[in-house]
C-alpha positions in Angstrom: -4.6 -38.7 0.5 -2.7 -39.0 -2.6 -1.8 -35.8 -4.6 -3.7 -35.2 -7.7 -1.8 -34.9 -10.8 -3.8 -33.3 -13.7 -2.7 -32.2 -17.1 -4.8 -29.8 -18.5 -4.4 -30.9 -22.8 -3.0 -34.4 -23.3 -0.4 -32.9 -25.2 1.2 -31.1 -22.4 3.2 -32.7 -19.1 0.9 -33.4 -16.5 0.9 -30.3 -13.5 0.4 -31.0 -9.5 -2.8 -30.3 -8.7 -4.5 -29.2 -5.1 -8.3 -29.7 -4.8 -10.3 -28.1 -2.5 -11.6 -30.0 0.4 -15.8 -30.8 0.1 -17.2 -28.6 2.5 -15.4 -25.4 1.0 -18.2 -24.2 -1.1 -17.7 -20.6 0.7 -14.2 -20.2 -0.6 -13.0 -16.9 -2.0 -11.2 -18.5 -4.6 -14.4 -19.9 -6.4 -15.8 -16.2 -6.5 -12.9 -14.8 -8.4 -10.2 -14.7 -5.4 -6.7 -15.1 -6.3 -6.0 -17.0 -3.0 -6.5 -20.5 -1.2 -5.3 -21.4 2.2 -4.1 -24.4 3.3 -7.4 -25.3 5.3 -9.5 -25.4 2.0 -7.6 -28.1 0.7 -7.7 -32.0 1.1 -3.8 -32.3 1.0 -0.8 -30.2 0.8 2.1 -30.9 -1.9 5.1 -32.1 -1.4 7.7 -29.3 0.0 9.7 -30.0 -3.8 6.9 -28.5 -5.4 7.1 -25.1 -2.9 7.6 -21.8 -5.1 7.1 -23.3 -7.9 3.6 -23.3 -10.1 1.0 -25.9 -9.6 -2.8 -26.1 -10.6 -6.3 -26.1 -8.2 -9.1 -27.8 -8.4 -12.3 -26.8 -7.4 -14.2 -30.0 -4.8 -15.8 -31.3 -8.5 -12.1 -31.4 -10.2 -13.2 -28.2 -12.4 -9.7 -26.5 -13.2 -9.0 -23.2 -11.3 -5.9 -22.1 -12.7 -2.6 -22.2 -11.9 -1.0 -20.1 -9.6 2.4 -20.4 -7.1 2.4 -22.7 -4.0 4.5 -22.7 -1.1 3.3 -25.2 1.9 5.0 -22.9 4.1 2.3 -20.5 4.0 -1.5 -19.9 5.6 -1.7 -18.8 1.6 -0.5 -22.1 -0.2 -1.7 -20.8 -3.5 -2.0 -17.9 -5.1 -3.2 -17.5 -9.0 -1.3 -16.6 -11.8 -3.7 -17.1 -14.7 -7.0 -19.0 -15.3 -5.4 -20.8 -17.6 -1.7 -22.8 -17.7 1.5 -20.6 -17.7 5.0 -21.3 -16.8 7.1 -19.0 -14.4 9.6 -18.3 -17.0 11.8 -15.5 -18.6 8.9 -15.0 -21.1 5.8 -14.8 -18.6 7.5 -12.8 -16.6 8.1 -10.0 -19.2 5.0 -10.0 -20.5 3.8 -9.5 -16.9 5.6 -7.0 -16.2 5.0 -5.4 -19.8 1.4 -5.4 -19.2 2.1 -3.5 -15.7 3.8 -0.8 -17.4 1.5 -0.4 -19.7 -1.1 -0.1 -17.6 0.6 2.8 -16.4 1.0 4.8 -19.7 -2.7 4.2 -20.2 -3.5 5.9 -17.0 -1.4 8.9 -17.5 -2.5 9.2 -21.2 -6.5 8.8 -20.1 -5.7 11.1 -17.4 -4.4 13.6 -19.6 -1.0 14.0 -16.9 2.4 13.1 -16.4 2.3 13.9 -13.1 4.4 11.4 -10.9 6.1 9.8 -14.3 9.0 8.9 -13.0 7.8 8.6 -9.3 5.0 6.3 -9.2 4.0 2.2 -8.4 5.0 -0.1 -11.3 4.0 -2.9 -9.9 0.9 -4.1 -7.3 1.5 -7.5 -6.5 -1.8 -9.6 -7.7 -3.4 -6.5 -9.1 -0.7 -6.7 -11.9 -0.3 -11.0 -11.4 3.2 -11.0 -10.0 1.6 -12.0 -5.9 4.1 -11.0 -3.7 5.9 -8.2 -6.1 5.7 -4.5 -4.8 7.8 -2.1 -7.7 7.8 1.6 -6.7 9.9 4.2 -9.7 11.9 7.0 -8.2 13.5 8.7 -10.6 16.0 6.1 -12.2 16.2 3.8 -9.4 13.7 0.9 -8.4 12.6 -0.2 -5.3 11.2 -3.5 -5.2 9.8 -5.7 -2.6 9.9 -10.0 -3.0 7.2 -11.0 -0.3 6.6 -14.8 -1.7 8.8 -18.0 -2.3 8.4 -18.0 -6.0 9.0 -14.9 -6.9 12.1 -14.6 -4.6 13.6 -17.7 -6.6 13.5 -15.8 -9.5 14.2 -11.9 -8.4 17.6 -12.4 -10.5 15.7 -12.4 -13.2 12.9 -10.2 -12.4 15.8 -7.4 -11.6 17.3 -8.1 -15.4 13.9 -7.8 -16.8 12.9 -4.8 -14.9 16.3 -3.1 -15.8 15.8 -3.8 -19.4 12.0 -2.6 -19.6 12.5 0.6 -17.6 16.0 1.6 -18.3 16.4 2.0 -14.5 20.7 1.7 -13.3 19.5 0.6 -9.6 16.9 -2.0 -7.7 17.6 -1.6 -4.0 15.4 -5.1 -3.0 13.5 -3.9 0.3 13.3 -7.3 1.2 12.5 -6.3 5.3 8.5 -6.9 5.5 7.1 -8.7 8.0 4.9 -10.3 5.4 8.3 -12.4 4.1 8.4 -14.4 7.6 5.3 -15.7 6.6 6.8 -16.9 3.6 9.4 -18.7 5.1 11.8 -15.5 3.9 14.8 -14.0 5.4 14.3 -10.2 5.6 17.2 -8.6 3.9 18.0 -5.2 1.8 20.3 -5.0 -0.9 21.0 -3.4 -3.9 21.0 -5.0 -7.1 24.7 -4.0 -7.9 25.6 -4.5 -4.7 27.2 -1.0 -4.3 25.3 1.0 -1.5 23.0 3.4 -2.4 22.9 6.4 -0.8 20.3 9.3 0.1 20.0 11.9 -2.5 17.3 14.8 -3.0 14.4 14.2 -5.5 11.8 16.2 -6.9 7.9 14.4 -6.2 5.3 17.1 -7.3 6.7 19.6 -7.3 8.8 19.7 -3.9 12.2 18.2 -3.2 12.6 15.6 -0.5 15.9 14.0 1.1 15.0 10.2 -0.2 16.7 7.2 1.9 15.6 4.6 -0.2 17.2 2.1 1.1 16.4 2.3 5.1 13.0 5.4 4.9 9.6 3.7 5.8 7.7 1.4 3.3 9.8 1.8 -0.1 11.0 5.4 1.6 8.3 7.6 0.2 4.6 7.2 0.3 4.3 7.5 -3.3 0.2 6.2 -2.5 -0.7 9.8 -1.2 1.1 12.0 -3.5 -2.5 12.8 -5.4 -3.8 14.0 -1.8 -1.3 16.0 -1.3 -2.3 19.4 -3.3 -5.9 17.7 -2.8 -5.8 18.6 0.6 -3.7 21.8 0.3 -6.1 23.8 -1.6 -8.5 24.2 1.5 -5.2 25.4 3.4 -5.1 29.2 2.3 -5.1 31.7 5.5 -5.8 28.7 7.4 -4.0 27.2 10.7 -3.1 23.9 9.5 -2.1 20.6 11.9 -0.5 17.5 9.8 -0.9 14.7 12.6 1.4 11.5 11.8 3.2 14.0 9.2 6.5 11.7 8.2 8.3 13.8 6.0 6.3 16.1 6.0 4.4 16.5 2.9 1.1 17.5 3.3 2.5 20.7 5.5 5.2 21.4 3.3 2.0 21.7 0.2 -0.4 23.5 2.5 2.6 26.5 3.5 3.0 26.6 -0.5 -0.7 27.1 -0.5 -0.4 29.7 1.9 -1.1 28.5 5.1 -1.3 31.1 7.8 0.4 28.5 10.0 1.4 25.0 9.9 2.3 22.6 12.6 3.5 19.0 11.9 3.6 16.2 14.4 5.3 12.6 14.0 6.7 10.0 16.7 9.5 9.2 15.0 12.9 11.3 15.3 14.4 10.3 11.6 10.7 11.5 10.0 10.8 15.4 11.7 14.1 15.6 10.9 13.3 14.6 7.5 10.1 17.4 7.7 12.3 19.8 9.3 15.4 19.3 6.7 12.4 19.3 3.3 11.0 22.5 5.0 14.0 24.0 4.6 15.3 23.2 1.2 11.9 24.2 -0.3 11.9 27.7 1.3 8.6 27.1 3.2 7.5 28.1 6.7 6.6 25.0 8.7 7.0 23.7 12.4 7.8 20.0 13.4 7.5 18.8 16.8 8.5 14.9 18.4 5.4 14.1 19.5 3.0 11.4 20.2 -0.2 12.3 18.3 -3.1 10.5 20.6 -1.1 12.1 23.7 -0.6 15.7 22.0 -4.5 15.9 21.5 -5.2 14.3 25.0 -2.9 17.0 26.6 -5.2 19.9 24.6 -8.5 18.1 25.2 -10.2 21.3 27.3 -8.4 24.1 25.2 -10.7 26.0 22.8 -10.7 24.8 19.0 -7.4 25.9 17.3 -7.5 24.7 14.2 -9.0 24.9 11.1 -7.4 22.3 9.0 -6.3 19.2 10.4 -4.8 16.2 8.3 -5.2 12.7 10.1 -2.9 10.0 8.4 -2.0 7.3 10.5 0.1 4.5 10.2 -2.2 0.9 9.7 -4.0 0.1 12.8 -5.7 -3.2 11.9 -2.5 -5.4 10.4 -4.7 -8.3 11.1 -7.9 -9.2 10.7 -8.3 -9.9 14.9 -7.2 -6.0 15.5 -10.4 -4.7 13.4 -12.3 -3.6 16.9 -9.3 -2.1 18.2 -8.7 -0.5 15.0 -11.7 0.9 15.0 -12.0 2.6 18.5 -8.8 3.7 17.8 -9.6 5.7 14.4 -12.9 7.1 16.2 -11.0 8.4 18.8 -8.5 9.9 16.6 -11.2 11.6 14.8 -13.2 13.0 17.7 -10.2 14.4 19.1 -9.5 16.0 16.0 -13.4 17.2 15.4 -13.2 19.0 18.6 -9.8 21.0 17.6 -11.5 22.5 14.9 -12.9 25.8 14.9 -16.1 25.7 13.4 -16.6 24.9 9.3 -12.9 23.5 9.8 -11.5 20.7 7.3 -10.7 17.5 8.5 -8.6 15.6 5.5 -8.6 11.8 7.2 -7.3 8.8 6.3 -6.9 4.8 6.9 -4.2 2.4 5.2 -5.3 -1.1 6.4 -7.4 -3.3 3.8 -9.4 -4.3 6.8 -11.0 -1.3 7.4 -13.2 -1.3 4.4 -15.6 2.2 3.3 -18.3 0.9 5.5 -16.0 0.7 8.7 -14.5 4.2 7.9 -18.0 5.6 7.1 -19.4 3.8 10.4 -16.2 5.3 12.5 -16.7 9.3 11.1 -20.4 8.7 12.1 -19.6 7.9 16.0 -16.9 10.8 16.5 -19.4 13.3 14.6 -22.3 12.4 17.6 -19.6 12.1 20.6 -18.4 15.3 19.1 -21.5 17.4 18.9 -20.8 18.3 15.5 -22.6 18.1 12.1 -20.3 16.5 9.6 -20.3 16.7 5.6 -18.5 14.8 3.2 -16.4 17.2 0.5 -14.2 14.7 -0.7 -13.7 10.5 -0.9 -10.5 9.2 -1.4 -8.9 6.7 -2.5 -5.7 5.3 -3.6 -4.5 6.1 -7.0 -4.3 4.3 -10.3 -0.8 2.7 -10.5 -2.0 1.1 -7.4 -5.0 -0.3 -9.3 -8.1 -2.4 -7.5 -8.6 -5.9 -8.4 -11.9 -6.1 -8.6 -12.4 -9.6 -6.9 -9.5 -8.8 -4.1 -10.5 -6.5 -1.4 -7.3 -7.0 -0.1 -5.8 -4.8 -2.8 -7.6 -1.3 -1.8 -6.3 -0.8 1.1 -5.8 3.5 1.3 -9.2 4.9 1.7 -10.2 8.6 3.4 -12.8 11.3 3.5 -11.9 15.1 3.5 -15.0 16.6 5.9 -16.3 20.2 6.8 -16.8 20.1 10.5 -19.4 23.0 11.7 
């Protein structure tokens, strides 16, 4: 089928064009979505046109948008504006002006500058750069390139970002999985090209020994630094387990708070030594042990409830779509074997960072451990991600942190 070739005014150069096949009435994109896939469309473009910006048509010829395209991807289209924009130096700034001023909005509505310096700049779609993950530590950036487009023109996007922030460092975290799709290379360098190395920052309120350039994600999980002192204020005189703790932060808060105990357990050597090493610096009384968290509770099952506050934040278990169901006996297992190691009117802060296990799912998973568990169950708290990693509205895909803060009895 030949490739349609629409210009949107006369006036203007014509633009490659995909069209939705017929049958694809049920389409995300024609509900607001900000993707296509490659089997909703009558023809791919030629490979020439891959990372660059090309319209889409809806099966009557009604104009989309425009959006990038790579033919590479199960995502061969992803929008950029309803209307018709070029990829260029100016689109790009304003882009990435809007993001930023998005985030001075939020802190201004919020009455806070809490996390000013450490927070998310940029959310990939939610801010309409797809594929563009900025997280703000201090003066450096982090930033992740996840799509064809944008990677052609991270040169630029580093100059931009450098000139709108002030930053003196962008260390590109360029090792997601999600860049193989793309057709990527997964790489980590810094913009300079000098290496960057680990340093101590200050992220509410607490220091923590920051590897930027090799820690998990974009080396901090800036996403849960509002649940942190969230959860901690239930931790007072309590006994206090933070299961999958990484660096540590939510025990490091809760022995602030005044935690009669605090145990933290993580899989991963590098993360309690981190925990172990924060503890320390910050003058607080907390224990980290190697362990693996599923086997830990398993090995406890038949002792008596020793707990009263137990944090539950897990890395993702549904990265697909096809691992939902084992997602979700995996999270209600979690949670019954945490239910049961509290002693009664315990909290149980819990959490889930996969976009595929939506509020129903979580809500439906709580439910089953509660009645396996014998226990009656209320919610004190939702959670959610926070603002500088805003929702777009008509992409479920970009809420993806989600939890519930319970009293077990």
């Amino acid at each position: 089928m030949a490739v349609m070739m629409v210009g949107y005014m006369s006036s203007t150069p014509v633009l490659p064009s995909l069209k939705l096949k017929p049958n694809a009435a049920s389409a995300r994109v024609l509900h607001g979505h900000p993707w296509v896939f490659a089997n909703e469309v009558e023809a791919l473009l030629p490979a020439e046109h891959d990372g660059e910006v090309v319209g889409c048509r809806d099966r009557t010829g009604r104009p989309l948008g425009t959006g990038i395209y790579n033919s590479k991807s199960q995502i061969v289209w992803r929008r950029l504006s309803a209307g018709r924009v070029t990829l260029d130096t100016e689109w790009l700034r304003g882009a990435l002006t809007r993001a930023l001023a998005r985030r001075v909005t939020e802190n201004r509505e919020r009455r806070t500058e809490n996390g000013e310096k450490f927070r998310r700049l940029v959310w990939s779609e939610s801010d309409e750069l797809p594929g563009l993950v900025v997280d703000q530590f201090g003066d450096t950036l982090v930033a992740q390139v996840q799509t064809l487009a944008l990677e052609k023109r991270a040169g630029l996007i580093g100059d931009l970002l450098i000139d709108l922030t002030g930053a003196t460092e962008i260390i590109f975290r360029n090792d997601s999985n999600l860049r193989r799709l793309e057709g990527l290379p997964a790489e980590v360098h810094t913009r300079s090209g000098k290496t960057w190395e680990p340093r101590w920052a200050s992220i509410g309120g607490f220091d923590y020994w920051l590897d930027l350039a090799a820690g998990q994600k974009t080396g901090f999980y800036l996403d849960q630094r509002e649940q942190h002192p969230a959860v901690a204020k239930y931790a007072t005189g309590k006994r206090v387990l933070d299961a999958f703790c990484n660096q540590g932060a939510f025990a490091l808060h809760a022995a602030r708070a005044g935690a009669a105990t605090v145990l933290g357990l993580d899989s991963a050597d590098d993360a309690i030594a981190a925990a172990r090493r924060n503890a320390t610096r910050n003058h607080v009384t907390a224990a980290f042990e190697l362990a693996n968290v599923f086997d830990w509770f398993t090995a406890r099952r038949d002792a008596p409830p020793a707990w009263d506050l137990i944090i539950l934040d897990p890395p993702p278990f549904a990265k697909s779509k096809s691992a939902i169901e084992s997602a979700l006996r995996g999270h209600k297992e979690l949670n019954l074997r945490a239910m049961k190691a509290l002693a009664p009117g315990g909290v149980l802060a819990t959490y889930t960072c996969s976009h595929h296990m939506g509020d129903a799912e979580l809500r439906g998973v709580l439910a089953e451990a509660a009645a396996d568990a014998k226990r009656r169950v209320h919610i004190l708290e939702f959670c959610h991600q926070p603002p500088d990693h805003p929702v777009l509205v008509t992409m479920p895909e970009s809420e993806y942190l989600r939890g519930c803060i319970l009293r077990v009895e």
